[in-house]
N, C-alpha and C positions, 0 to 999 in steps of 0.2 A: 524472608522466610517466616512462617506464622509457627509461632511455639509456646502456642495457648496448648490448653489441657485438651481443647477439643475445637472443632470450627463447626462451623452448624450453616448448613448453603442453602439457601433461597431455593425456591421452584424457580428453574430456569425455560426459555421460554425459543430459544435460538442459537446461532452462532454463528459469527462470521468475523475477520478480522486479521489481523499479521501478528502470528509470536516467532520469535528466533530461538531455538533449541539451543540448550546446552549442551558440552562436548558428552560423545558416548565413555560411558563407565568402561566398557570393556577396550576399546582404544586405547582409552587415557591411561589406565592402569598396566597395560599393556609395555606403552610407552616409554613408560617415566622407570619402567623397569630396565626397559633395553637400554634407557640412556643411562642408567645406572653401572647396566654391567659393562658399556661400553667403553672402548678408546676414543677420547676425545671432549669436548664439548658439544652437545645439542642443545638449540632452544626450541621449547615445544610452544606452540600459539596454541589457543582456542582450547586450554585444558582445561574440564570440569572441574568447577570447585564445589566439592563435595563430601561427606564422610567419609568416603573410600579411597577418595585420591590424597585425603589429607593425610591417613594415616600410612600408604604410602609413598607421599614425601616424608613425614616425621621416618619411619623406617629408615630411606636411604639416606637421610642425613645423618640418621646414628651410624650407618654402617662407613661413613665415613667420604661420602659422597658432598660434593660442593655445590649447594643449590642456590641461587639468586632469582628472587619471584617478583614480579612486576604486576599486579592484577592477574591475567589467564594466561601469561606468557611467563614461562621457568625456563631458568639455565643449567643445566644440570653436567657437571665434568664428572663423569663416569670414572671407574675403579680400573677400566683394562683390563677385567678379569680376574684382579689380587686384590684378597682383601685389607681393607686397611686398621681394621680392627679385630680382634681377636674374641670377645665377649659382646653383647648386646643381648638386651631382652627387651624384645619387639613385643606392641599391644594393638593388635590389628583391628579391632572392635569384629563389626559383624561383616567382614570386608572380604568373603570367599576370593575374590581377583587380586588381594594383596598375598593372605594366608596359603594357597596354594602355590603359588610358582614361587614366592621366598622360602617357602618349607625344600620345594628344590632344590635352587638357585645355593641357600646355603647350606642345604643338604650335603652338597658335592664339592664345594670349595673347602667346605668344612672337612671333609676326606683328602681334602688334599692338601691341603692350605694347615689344618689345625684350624683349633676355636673351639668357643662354644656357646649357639643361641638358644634363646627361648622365646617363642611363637606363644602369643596366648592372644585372648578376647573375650567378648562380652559372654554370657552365658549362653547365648544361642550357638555361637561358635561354638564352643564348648562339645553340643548338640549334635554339629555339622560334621557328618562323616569324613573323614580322609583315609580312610584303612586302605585304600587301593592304593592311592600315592606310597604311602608310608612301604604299602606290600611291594610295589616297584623299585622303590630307593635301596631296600634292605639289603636282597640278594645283590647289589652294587658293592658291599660292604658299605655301605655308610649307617654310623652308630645313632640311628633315631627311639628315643625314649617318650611314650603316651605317657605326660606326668599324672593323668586323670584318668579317663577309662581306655578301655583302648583301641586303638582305632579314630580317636577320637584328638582335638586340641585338647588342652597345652599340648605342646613340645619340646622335647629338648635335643639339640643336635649336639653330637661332641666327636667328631671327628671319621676317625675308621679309615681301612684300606682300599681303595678298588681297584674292583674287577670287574671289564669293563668287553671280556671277550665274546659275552653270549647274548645273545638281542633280549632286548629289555621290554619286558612284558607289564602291559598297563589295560585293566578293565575299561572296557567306551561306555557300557551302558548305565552306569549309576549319575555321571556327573563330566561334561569334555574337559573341563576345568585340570585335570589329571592331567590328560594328554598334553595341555596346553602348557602345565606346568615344567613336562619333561621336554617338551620341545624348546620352551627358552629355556632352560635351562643345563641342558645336554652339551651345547656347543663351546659351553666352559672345556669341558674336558675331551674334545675329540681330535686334542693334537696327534696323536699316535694312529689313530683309523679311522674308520668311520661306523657312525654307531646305527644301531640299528633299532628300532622302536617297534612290534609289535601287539596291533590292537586286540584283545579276548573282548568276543563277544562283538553287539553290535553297535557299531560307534554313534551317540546320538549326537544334537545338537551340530552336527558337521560345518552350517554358514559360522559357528564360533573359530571353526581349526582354522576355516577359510581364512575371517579376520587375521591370527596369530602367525599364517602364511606369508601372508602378505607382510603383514609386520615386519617379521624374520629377515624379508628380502630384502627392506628400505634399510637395514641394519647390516648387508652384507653377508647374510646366511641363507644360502639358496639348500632348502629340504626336499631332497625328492620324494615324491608322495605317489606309492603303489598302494593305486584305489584308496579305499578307507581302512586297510588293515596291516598296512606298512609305511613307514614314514624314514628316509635312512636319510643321516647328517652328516655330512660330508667329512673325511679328516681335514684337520688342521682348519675348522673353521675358527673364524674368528670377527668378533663385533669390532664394527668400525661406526660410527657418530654418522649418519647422514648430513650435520650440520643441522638443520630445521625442519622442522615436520609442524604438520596444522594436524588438529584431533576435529575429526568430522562429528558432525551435531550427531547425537544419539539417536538412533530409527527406533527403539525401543519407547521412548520417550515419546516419537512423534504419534506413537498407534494412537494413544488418548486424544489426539488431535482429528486425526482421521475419525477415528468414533465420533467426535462431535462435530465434524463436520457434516458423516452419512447421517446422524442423528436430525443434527438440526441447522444442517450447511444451508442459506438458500440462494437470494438473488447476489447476495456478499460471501463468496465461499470462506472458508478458514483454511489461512495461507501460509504454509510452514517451512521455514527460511532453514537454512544448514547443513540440510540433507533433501537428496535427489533419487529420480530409481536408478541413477550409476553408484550408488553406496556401495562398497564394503562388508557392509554389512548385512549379515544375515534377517535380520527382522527387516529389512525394508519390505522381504517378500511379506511383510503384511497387509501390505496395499493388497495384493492379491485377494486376499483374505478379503475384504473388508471390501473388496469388489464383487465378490461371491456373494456378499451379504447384499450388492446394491446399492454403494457407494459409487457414487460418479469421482473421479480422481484426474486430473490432469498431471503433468511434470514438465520440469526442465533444467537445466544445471543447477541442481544446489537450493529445489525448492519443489513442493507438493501444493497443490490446488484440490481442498474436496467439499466438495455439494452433496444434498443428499438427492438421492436418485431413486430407487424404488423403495414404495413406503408401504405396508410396514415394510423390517427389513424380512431379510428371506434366511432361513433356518440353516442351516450347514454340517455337513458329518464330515469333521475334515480331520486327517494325522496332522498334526502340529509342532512333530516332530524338528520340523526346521524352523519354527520360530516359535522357543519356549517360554521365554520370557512376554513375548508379543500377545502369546495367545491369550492369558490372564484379558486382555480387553477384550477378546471374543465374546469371552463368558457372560461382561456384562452388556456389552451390545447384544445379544441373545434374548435379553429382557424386552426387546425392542421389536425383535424377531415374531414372526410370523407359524407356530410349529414348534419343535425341539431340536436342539441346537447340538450337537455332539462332535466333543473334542477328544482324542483320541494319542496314542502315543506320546504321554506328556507324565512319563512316571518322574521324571528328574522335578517336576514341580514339590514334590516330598520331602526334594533334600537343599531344598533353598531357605531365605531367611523363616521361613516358617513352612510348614506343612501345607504347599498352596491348595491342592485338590481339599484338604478339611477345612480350611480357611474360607474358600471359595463358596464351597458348598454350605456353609453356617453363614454365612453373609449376608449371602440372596437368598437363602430361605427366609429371614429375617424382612426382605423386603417384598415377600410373597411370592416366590417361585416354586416351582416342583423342581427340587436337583437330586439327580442319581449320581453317586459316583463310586469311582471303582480304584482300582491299585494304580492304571494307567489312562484312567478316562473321565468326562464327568459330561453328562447331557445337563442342560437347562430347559425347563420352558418356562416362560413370562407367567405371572399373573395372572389369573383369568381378570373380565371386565370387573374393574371396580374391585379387586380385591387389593391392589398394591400399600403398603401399609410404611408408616412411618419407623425408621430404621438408625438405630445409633451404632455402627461401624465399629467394628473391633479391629484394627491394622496391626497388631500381632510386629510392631517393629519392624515392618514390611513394609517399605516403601511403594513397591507396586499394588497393594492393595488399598491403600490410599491415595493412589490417583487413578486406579481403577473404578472405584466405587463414586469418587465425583462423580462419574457420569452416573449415576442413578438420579443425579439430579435435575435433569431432562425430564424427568418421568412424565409432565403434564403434557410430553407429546409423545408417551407409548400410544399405540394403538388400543390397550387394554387399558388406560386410565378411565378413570370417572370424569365426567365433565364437571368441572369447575370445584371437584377436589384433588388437587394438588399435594403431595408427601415431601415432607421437609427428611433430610438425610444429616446425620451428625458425624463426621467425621474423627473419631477417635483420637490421640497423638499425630497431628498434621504436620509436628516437627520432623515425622520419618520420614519424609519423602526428602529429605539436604543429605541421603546418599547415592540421590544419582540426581537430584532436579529440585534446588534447595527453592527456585521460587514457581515451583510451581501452581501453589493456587494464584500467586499475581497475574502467571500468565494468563490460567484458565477465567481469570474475571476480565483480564484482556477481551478477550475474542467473546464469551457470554455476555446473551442479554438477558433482560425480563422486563416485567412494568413493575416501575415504580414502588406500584402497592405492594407487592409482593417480598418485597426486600422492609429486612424489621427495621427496627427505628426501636431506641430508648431514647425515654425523655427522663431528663433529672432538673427539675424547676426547684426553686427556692430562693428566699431573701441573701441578700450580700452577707460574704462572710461564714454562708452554711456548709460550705465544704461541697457543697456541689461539683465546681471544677476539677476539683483533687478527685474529687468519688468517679466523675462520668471520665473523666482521663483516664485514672483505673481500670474502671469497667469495660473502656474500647482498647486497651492493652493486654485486659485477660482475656476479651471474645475475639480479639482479632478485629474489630472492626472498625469504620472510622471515627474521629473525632469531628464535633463540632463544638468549637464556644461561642456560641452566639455572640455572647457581650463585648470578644474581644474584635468583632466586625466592624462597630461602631467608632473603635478605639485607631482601630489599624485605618480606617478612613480618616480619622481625625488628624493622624501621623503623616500620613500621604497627603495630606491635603494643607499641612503645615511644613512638611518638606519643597513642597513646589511649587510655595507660594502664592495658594487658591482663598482666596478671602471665602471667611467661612460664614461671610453672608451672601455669600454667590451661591444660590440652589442651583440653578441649573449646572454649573461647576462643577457641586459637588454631586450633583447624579449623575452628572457624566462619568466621573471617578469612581462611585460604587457601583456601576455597572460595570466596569473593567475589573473589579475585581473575582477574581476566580479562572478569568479567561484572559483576558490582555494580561492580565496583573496575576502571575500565578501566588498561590495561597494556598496552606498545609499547618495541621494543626499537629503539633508531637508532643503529648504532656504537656509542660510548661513554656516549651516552644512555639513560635509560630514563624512560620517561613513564609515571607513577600519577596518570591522572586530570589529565591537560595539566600535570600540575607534573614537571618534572625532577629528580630524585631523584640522578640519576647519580653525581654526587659525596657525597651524604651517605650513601648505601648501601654507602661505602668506607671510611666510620670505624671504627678499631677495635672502638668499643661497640659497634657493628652487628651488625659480623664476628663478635663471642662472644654477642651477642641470636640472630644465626643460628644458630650451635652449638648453643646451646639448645633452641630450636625444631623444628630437623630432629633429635631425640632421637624424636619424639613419631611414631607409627605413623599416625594418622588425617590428622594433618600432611603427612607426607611421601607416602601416600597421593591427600589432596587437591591436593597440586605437583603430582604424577605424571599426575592426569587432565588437568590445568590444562597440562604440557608436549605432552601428545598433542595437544591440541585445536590447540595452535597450526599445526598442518598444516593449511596451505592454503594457495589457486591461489596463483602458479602451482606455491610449490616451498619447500623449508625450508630452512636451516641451521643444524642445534643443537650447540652447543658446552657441552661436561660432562664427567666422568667416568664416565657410564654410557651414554650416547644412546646407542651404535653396539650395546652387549649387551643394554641390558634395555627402553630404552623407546621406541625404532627398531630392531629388531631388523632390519628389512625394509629400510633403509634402502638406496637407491639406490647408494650408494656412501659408505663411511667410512673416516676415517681416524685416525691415531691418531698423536698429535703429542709429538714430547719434545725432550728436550738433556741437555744433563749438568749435574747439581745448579752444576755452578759456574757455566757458562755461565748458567743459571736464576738463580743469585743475583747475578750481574753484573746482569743485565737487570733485576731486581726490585731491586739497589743504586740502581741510576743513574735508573731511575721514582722513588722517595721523593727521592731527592737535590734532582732537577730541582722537585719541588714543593714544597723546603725545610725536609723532614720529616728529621732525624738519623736514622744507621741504624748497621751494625756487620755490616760484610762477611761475618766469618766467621758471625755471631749468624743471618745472616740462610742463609747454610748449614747449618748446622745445622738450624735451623728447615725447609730444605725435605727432607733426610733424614729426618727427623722424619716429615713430614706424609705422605713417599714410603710408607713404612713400614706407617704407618697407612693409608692408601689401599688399601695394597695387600691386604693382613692384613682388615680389616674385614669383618663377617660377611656384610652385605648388600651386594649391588654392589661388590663387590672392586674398584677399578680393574687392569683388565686390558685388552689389546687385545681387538676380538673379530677372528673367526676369519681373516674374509674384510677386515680393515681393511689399508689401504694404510700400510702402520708407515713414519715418515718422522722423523729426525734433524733438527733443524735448529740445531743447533750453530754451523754456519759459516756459516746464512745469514743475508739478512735478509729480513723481514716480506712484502717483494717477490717474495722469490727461492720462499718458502713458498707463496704467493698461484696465482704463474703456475703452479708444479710441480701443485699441486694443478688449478687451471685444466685444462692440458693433460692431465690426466688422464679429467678431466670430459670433455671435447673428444673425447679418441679414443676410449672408449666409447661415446659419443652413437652411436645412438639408446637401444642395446639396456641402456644405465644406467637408462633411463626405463621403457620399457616391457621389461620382461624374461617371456619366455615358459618 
């Protein structure tokens, strides 16, 4: 999961390819409730691991529930309906699917049982309406106190009497998440009758009840359901553990897939494993969607196929009603669209992690749209020719609007782009999407293409010793993107090639050997790590012997040759960072922005005294100045790749600073270039 400050995506150019979705949020959380309040043990498979299911596991394990976790599979021994604790103060963060149906759940046991909770979370929760729950629970006698405004989280439950004769009345239209709350949560207490739920007003989001129907039944609670404005639970129901359940891949999750398929699917569609159109779930009806728009889509058990199909796409006035979550990707496949796009029946987008219709509509304006919107609506039209504009993403703590807005990263195949300028998009906090889809730009660079040039490249060149490695490790830690150290190629061939006893006057040998690296040989660069094939090398590719096996090796022309393709290749999504003596002249010539790092031989051989010292290696101050005179000399002098700056490099001293002060210089630098660093015309 990338949890840089910002992530900054390439103009993308395609897509095709196989990602496997993660479990649905609404399933998962779902779930791990039932099995909570249930008799017995269940283990759940394929549960999302994500902000929201995290904090309701931490929940049932306070409340006193036995959990055992194995990677995406939990065991969860359920309470049988009695609480085993009496006090807990629960922190739900921004987890609407934990915070509503626990506010129930211990709503009513807490009336029955004694206790007393507190529900609180992040300030947006805070934000998040609940008055209609809270207004259904009350008249139950159950004693709920808004410790903040009201209507509103915190919470506090402390017990109360019920009364449980008269059907219990719950508002549909602001949020289903209510209903949803009193339907698992009801059958705690319907030993004595059977209860009765009536809906005021008009129930939205309904494929959500459908999910929690279903649910109910795998758990032994058969709800009968008259129409959408009654729902009556049987007496004497009661949770029993189905033993195991699998949490189906999120459809919500998959729309962004489907976007960039109709987007930019073609002779390789993008092929999305987990979920099928027999789902569960409610957004899967976003294929429909997104076939309206022109999306060619195929299926079959437990998988989606989408090409794109009529291009541009074709504009749509659709109620969205039954997939509200889903529709947010409408909006911006609209940008793509042909017309004006108008989505309709989507007031509950208001009362989500942020105000999505304001959100929505300040976004893509931002990327050059006309958006109207209204209390329950919001039309788009794209661009006109050539207006689309370079956009830094506000995600508002909003998961679905940062992987929404990914896809504005298509833009160089709108119908309304300019030819051959291309708009680079910034993604805001790309850490928010690890509440329902923590990798999701891994996957999205999965299945995206582009050329080469298009994807940025830093180069950070300088003499041995100038903090380079440390600076450009940094630097592709805080952008997200990847690392390269050149220097350590040489070394890591050197090692491989003294492991398996290849005489390192054998050139042909050892070309054979550096062409398998990266590809026979796999290879990964992490800070001070370097991985050959999941073994960690880092510190043996820093032994002396090494060091002069490398020397040897990079003598050889076919050698240095096979580095050289093996360092280009490493370019890719979103972005690079190579650190060397040549990147920025000879093998990123193109690169986004380079720089060119040094200090003075003494300061150089301080820093490279006090590394050996700290690891209890003898050294010899002057011995080890010298030695970088030496190597200055030589660098500089040598026939091929001379080190030198190159023309356009940002040449930086860093003598007096430290590691820190090199980092953000550089950063800021990046920063107030942005956009035209990325995409330069």
């Amino acid at each position: 999961m990338y949890t840089t400050a910002f992530l900054d995506l390439p103009p993308l150019l395609s897509a095709g390819g196989t990602v496997r979705l993660p479990g649905s949020k609404s399933i998962s959380n779902r779930v791990l409730l039932l099995a909570g309040l249930s008799e017995g043990t269940t283990v759940v498979h394929d549960l999302l691991a994500s902000d929201d299911t995290r904090v309701m596991l931490e929940s049932l394990r306070a409340l006193g529930c036995d959990l055992q976790q194995d990677g995406d599979t939990v065991s969860i021994t359920g309470l049988g309906g009695k609480l085993a604790v009496l006090k807990a103060d629960l922190f739900l963060g921004n987890a609407g699917t934990a915070m509503r149906p626990l506010t129930a759940a211990l709503a009513l046991l807490s009336a029955t049982q004694g206790g007393v909770f507190t529900l609180s979370g992040v300030p947006r929760m805070h934000e998040r309406p609940i008055g209609d729950l809270v207004d259904a629970l009350r008249p139950l006698g159950c004693h709920i106190e808004c410790t903040g405004n009201e209507g509103y989280p915190p919470l506090r439950l402390s017990g109360g009497q019920l009364k449980l004769s008269a059907p219990i009345k719950v508002r549909g239209d602001v949020s289903s998440q209510f209903l949803t709350a009193l339907l698992l949560a009801l059958p705690l207490v319907s030993q004595d009758q059977p209860l009765t739920i009536e809906v005021v007003g008009e129930l939205i989001s309904k494929p959500y009840i459908e999910i929690t129907l279903n649910l109910l039944a795998r758990f032994g609670i058969q709800v009968e359901r008259q129409g959408w404005e009654r729902f009556v639970i049987p007496q004497g129901s009661h949770y029993q553990s189905p033993g195991e359940i699998h949490v189906e891949a999120d459809a919500s999750s998959a729309s962004y897939f489907i976007a960039a398929g109709a987007i930019g699917g073609g002779a390789l569609p993008v092929r999305i494993e987990g979920v099928g159109a027999d789902s569960i779930q409610g957004d899967i009806r976003f294929v429909e969607a997104a076939q309206a728009m022109g999306a060619h889509v195929t299926s079959g058990p437990n998988w989606l196929e989408v090409r794109r199909g009529d291009w541009p796409l074709k504009a749509v006035d659709m109620d969205c009603n039954h997939i509200p979550d889903a529709a947010m990707t409408l909006a911006v496949m609209a940008l793509y669209a042909q017309g004006t796009t108008r989505l309709t029946n989507i007031a509950s987008w208001r009362v989500k992690e942020t105000d999505r219709i304001a959100a929505m509509a300040c976004e893509l304006r931002k990327l050059g749209a006309t958006v109207v919107e209204g209390q329950d609506f919001i039309e788009v039209t794209p661009p006109a020719q050539g207006q689309w504009q370079h956009a830094s993403i506000h995600t508002y703590d909003d998961h679905r609007m940062a992987m929404c807005f990914s896809l504005a990263a298509f833009n160089p195949l709108a119908p309304t782009a300019e030819a051959g300028k291309p708009i680079s998009v910034r993604i805001e906090d790309p850490r928010c999407v690890g509440k329902t889809f923590p990798d999701y730009f891994e996957s999205l660079f999965q299945v995206a293409q582009t050329n080469p040039d298009l994807i940025p490249v830093i180069t950070v060149d300088g003499p041995t010793a100038s903090g380079k490695g440390t600076l450009a490790s940094a630097l592709a830690t805080r952008l997200g993107y990847q690392f390269l150290d050149s220097g350590s190629l040489y070394r890591v061939t050197g090692l491989l090639s003294t492991e398996r006893g290849i005489s390192l006057d054998d050139a042909e040998s050892l070309e054979a050997l550096a062409r398998q690296l990266g590809y026979a040989i796999s290879l990964r660069f992490d800070r001070e790590h370097i991985w050959v094939d999941q073994r960690d090398v880092g510190e043996l590719v820093r032994r002396e012997d090494i060091g002069q096996a490398a020397s040897r090796v990079s003598v050889f022309p076919g050698v240095r040759q096979a580095l050289v393709e093996l360092q280009k290749a490493f370019r890719g999504l979103p972005g690079l960072v190579a650190d060397g003596r040549d990147m920025g002249t000879v093998i990123f010539p193109d690169a986004a922005m380079k720089v060119f790092l040094t200090a003075s031989v003494k300061e150089r051989a301080e820093r490279r005294y006090n590394q050996l010292i700290s690891k209890g290696i003898s050294a010899n101050l002057d011995e080890i100045c010298a030695d970088l005179e030496a190597r200055d000399l030589r660098d500089r002098t040598r026939a091929v790749s001379p080190l030198v700056p190159a023309a356009d490099a940002h040449k930086i001293d860093n003598s007096a600073w430290t590691i820190e002060q090199s980092v953000e210089t550089v950063l800021g630098l990046w920063v107030e270039g942005w956009p035209h660093v990325i995409v330069r015309h």
